[in-house]
C-alpha positions in Angstrom: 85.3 77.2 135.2 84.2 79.7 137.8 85.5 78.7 141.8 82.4 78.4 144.4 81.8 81.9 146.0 84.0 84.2 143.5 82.7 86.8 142.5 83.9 87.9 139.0 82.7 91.5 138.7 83.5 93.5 135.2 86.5 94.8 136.3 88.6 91.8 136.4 86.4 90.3 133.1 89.4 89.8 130.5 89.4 91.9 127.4 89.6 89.2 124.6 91.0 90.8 121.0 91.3 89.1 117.7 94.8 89.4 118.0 97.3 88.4 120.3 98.6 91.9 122.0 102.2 91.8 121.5 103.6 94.5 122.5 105.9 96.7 120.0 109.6 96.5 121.1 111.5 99.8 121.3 109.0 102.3 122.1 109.7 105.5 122.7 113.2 104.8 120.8 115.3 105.9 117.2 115.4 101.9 117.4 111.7 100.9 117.7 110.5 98.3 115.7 109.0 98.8 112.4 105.1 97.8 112.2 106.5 95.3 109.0 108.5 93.3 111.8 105.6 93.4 114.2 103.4 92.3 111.3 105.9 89.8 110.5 106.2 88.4 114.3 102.1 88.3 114.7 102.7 86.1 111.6 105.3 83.6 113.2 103.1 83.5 116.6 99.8 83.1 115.5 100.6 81.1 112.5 98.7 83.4 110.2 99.5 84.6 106.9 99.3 88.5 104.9 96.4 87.5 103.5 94.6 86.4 106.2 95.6 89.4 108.6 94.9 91.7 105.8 91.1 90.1 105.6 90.7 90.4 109.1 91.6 94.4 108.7 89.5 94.7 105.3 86.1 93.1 106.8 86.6 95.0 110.1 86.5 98.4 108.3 83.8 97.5 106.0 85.9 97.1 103.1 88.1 100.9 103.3 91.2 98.6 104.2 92.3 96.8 100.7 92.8 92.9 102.1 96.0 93.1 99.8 99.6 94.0 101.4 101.6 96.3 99.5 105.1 95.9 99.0 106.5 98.6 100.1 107.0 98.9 103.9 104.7 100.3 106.2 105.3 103.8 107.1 101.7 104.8 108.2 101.4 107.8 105.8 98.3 107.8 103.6 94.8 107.8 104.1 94.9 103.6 103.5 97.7 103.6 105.9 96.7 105.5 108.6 93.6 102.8 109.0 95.5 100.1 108.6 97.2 101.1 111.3 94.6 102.1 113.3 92.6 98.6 112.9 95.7 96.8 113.7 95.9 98.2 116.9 91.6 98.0 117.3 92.3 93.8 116.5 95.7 93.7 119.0 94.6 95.8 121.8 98.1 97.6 121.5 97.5 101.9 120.7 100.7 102.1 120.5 101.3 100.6 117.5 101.3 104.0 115.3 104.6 104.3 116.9 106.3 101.9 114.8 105.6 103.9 111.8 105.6 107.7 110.8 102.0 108.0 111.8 103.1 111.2 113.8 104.1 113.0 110.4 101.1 111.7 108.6 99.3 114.9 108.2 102.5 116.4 107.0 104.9 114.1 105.5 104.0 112.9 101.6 103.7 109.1 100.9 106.4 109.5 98.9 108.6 110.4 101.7 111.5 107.7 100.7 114.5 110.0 99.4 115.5 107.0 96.7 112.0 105.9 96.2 113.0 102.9 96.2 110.6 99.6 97.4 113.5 97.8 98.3 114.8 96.9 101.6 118.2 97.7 103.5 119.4 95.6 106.9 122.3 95.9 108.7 124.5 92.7 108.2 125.5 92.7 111.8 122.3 92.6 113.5 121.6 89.8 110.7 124.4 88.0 112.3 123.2 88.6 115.6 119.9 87.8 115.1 118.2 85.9 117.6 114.4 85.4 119.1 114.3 89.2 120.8 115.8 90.4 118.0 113.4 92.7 115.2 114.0 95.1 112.5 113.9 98.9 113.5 112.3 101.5 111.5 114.7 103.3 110.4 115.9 100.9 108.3 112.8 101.6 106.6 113.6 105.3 105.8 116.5 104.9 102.7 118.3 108.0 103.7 119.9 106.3 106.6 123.2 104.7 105.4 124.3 103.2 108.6 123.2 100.9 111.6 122.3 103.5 114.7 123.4 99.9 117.1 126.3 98.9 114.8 127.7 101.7 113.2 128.5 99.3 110.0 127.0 100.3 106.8 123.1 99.4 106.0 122.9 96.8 102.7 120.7 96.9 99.8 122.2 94.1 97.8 123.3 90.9 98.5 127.4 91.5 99.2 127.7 87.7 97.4 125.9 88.3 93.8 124.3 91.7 93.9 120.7 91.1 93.6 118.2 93.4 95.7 115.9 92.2 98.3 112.5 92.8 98.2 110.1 93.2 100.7 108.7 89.9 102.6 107.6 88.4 105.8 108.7 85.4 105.9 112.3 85.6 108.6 113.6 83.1 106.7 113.6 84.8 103.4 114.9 88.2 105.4 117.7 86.6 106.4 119.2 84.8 103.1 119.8 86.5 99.8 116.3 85.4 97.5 119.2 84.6 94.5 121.9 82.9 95.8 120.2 81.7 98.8 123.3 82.9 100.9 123.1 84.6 104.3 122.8 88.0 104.4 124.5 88.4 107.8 127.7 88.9 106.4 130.5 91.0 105.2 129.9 94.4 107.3 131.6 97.1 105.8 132.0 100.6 107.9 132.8 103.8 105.5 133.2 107.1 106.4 130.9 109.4 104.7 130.9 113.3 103.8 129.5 115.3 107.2 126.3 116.1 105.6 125.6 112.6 105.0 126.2 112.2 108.5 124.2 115.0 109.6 121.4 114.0 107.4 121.8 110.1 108.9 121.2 111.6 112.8 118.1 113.7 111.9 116.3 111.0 110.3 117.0 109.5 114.0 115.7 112.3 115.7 112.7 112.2 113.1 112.3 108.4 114.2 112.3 108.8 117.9 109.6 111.5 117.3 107.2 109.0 115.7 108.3 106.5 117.9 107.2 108.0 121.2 103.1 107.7 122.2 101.1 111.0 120.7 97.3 110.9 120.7 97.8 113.3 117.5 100.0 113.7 114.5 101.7 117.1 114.0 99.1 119.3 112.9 99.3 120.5 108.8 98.9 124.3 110.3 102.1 124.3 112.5 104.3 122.7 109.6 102.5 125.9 108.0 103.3 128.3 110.2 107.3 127.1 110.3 107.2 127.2 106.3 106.0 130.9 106.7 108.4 132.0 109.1 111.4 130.5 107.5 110.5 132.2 104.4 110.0 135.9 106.1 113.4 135.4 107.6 114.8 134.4 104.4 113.2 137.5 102.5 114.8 139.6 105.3 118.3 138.0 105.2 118.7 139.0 101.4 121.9 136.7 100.6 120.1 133.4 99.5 120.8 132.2 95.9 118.1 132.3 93.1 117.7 128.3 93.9 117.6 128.7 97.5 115.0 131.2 96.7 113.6 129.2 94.6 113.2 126.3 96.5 111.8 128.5 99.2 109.1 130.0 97.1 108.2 126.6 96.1 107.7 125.2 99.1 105.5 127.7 100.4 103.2 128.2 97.5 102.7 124.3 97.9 102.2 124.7 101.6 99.5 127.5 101.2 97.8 125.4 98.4 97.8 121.8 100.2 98.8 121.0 96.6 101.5 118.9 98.0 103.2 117.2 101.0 106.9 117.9 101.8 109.3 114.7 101.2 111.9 113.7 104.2 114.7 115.6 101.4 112.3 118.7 102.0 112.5 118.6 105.9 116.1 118.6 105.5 116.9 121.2 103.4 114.3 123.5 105.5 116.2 122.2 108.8 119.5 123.2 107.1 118.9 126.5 106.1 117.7 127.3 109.3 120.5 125.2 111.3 118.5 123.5 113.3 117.9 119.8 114.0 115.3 117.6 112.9 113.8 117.4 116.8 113.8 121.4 116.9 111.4 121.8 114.0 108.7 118.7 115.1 109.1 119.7 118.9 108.5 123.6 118.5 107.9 124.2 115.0 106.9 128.1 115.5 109.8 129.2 117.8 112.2 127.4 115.2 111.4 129.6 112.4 112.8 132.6 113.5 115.5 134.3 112.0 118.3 131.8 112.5 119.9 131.8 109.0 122.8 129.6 108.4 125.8 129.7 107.5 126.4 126.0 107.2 126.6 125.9 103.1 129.1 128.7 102.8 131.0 128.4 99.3 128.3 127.1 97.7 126.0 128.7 95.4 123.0 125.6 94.6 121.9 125.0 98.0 118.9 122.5 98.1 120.1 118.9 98.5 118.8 117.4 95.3 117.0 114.2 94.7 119.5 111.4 94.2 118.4 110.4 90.8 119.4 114.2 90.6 122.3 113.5 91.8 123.4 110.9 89.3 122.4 113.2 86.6 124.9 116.1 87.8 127.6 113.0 87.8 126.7 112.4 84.1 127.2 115.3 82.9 130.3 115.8 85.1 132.0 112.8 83.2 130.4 113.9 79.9 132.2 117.5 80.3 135.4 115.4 81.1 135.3 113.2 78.3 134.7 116.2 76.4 137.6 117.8 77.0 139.7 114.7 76.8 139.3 115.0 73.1 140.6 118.3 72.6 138.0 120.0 70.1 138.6 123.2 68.0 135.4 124.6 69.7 133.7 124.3 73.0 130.2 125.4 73.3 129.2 127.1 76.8 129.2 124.6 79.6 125.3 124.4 80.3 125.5 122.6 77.2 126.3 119.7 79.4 124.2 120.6 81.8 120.6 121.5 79.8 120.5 118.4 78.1 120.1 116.2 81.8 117.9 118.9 83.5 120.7 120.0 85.6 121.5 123.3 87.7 124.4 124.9 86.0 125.6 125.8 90.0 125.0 122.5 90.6 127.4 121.0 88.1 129.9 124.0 88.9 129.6 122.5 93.0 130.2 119.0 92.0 133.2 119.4 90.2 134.4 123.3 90.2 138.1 122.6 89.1 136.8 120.8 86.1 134.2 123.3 85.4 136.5 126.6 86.0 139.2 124.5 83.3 136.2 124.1 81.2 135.1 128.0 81.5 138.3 129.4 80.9 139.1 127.4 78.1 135.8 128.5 76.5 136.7 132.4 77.6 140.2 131.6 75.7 138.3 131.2 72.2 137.4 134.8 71.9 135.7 138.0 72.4 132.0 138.6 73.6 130.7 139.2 70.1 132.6 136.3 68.7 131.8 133.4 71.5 127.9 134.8 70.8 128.6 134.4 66.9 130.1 131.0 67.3 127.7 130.0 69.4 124.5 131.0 67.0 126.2 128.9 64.7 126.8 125.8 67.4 122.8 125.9 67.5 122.6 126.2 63.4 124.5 122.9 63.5 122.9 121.6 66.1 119.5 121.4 64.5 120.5 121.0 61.0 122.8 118.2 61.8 120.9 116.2 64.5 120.8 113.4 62.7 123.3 113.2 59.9 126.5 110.8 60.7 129.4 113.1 61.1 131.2 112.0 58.1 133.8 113.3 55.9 131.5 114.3 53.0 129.0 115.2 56.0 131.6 117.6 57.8 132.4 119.3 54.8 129.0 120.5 53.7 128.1 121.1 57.0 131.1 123.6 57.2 129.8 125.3 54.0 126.3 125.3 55.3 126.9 126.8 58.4 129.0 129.6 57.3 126.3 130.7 54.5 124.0 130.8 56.8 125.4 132.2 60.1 128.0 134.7 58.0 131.4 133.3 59.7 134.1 132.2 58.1 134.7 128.7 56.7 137.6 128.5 59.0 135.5 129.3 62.3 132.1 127.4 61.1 134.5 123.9 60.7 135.8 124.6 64.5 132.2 124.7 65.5 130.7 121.4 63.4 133.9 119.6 64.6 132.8 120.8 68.1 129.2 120.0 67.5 129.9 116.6 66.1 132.3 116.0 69.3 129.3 116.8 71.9 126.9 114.8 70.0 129.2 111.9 70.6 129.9 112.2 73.9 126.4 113.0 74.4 125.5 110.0 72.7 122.9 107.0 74.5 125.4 104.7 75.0 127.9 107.4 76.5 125.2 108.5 78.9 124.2 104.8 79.3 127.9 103.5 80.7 128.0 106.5 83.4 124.7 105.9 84.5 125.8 102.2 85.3 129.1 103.5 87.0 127.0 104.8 90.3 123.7 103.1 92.1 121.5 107.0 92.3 122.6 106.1 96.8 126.3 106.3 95.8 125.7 109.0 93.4 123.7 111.2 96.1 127.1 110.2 98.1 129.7 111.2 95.7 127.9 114.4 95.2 127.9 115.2 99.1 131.7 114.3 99.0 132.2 116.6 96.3 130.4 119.9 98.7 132.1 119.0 101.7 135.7 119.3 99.9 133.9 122.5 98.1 133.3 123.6 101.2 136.2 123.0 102.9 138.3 124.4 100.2 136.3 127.7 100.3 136.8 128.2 104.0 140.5 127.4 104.0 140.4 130.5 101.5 138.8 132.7 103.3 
């Protein structure tokens, strides 16, 4: 109804939107709102469901938006992404939407960019508790890496702490809230541990990445400055001349793939570049040039694999830590060179040595103990003999004994030396063996795995300084 004599001119003519324009909570934050919540809070006030929003999104970009919802949570990386996004904000009125995801890395970071890979959710069981109608889930709960609440402190969840099942993605608060099992709340329980440095360290620049992506840009960083850094740190590295062959490695690797395009840098990739250089996450995004100089660390002193492998990595190096150590428990007349522990999981033999050096130094020596050069190269031709001739044959009595014979026709040692080595062979198959490997993989989630490992540096590291 329009009042006799005003005068409604087009400035004061309101600007209607499909959508009502709520506005994203925690702008300009480490705890702004993830664009799942939002999504999740347009749903509750507008009464709408995924499918509906996701049809408004597909139809208003001419069918380049997919009107289904993926599972995973919305990070904003990813040509699909990037427009949902985009639209979301057309339909709301709100531009500042892109701020609840990693939009701002979206010419840089890969879709991929979850350390765990994992499609499963993590809350923090305090603000669960707390939870009221301002309350919302931040984005960096969406990033796996982070193990504890920036607000709380108290470790972030992934399971329900009453019968262990994982939550999946959903928008429905309800559903967030209670365990989709046991139907138990999953406010509950808050456990605070401390973890090694790096962990910590690794937990604050995914904070600072956050608050990057959480405050307004009218453009992502640009491909050609994460370029340029990649470059730089690589020409210091070439003139520094102490890095590792992995550290080299890794560095060579990352910049052929930089120069190619072939493919985008994960979160663990930002990391280790940040850590070699010992700078902070806000350093590289905020003057990516200037922080490529020659600044070369000396943060992972006493170690010699430097990357921060992946955490299914991770679990692998535990493996065949507790392989080596059951190994040894049985006491066998021959041990074969340690990387055959560590070939057989795709593992860095500095790696395993970092995890666990006590174990793998009272490994080495005992192998050094069996003999000269010549003979630890003879016994070990024969150890591969065995290995293929004997793959599949039970180890036997009858089956040791002709093995024995076989193997010292064949590799000229003596019957005494080629019965240490099948003994020894037979030994690693067993402990090598799919349900051996099956039990330690159950022991550690690949999270707590990626933790012990960090554990295991930090007292490597701490050792080697208290040397020195």
């Amino acid at each position: 109804m329009r009042v006799k004599g005003e005068c409604l001119g087009p400035q004061i003519v309101p600007h209607w939107t499909v959508l009502p324009p709520l506005q994203l909570k925690g702008l300009g934050t480490a705890l702004v709102e993830s664009l799942h919540s939002y999504v999740g809070r347009l749903m509750r006030t507008t009464g709408l469901n995924a499918e509906q929003i996701g049809t408004y999104v597909h139809q208003s970009t001419n069918g380049l938006v997919s009107a289904k919802w993926s599972s995973r949570p919305l990070l904003g990386l990813g040509c699909q992404e990037v427009a949902r996004v985009e639209e979301l904000e057309h339909l709301t009125g709100v531009p500042t939407l892109r701020c609840g995801t990693l939009w701002a890395m979206s010419d840089v970071l890969s879709i991929n960019s979850n350390l765990y890979g994992a499609k499963r959710r993590q809350w923090c069981p305090r603000c669960y508790e707390e939870w009221d109608d301002d309350s919302y889930e931040p984005l960096v709960w969406s990033i796996d890496i982070v193990c504890s609440c920036p607000a709380h402190g108290c470790d972030l969840e992934h399971a329900c702490p009453h019968c262990g099942a994982v939550q999946h993605e959903t928008y429905r608060l309800h559903r967030r809230l209670c365990c989709r099992s046991c139907g138990r709340r999953l406010g509950q329980g808050a456990k605070r541990r401390r973890r090694p440095s790096f962990m910590r360290w690794m937990n604050s620049q995914c904070l600072e990445l956050v608050e990057f992506c959480a405050t307004p840009k009218d453009a992502p960083l640009r491909w050609s400055d994460y370029l340029d850094f990649v470059a730089g740190v690589c020409l210091s590295a070439s003139s520094h001349g102490g890095l590792g062959p992995h550290m080299r490695g890794f560095l060579q690797g990352t910049d052929q793939r930089v120069r190619r395009q072939s493919q985008k840098p994960t979160v663990r990739t930002l990391l280790n570049l940040c850590a070699l250089q010992s700078i902070s996450m806000s350093e590289l995004l905020s003057a990516p040039r200037e922080s490529s100089s020659p600044l070369l660390f000396n943060q992972w002193a006493g170690l010699n694999y430097l990357p921060l492998p992946s955490a299914s990595q991770a679990r692998w190096i535990y493996v065949a830590t507790r392989c080596i150590a059951d190994f040894i428990g049985r006491r066998s007349p021959y041990m074969p060179p340690i990387g055959s522990f560590a070939k057989p999981f795709g593992v860095n033999l500095p790696a395993l040595r970092d995890a666990d050096q006590e174990l793998c130094r009272s490994y080495e020596d005992r192998y050094q103990r069996q003999g000269s050069t010549s003979k630890l190269g003879s016994l070990y031709k024969a150890y591969l003999y065995c290995n293929r001739k004997m793959r599949r044959r039970p180890a036997t009595k009858d089956a040791f004994t002709r093995a024995s014979r076989q193997v010292a026709a064949a590799t000229a040692i003596g019957i005494k030396d080629a019965s240490m080595v099948v003994a020894g062979s037979f030994d690693v198959r067993d402990c090598l063996s799919d349900s051996c490997i099956g039990a330690y993989q159950e022991e550690l989630t690949v999270r707590e795995a990626l933790e012990w490992l960090l554990a295991k540096w930090e007292a490597s590291r701490v050792s080697h300084c208290d040397r020195c």
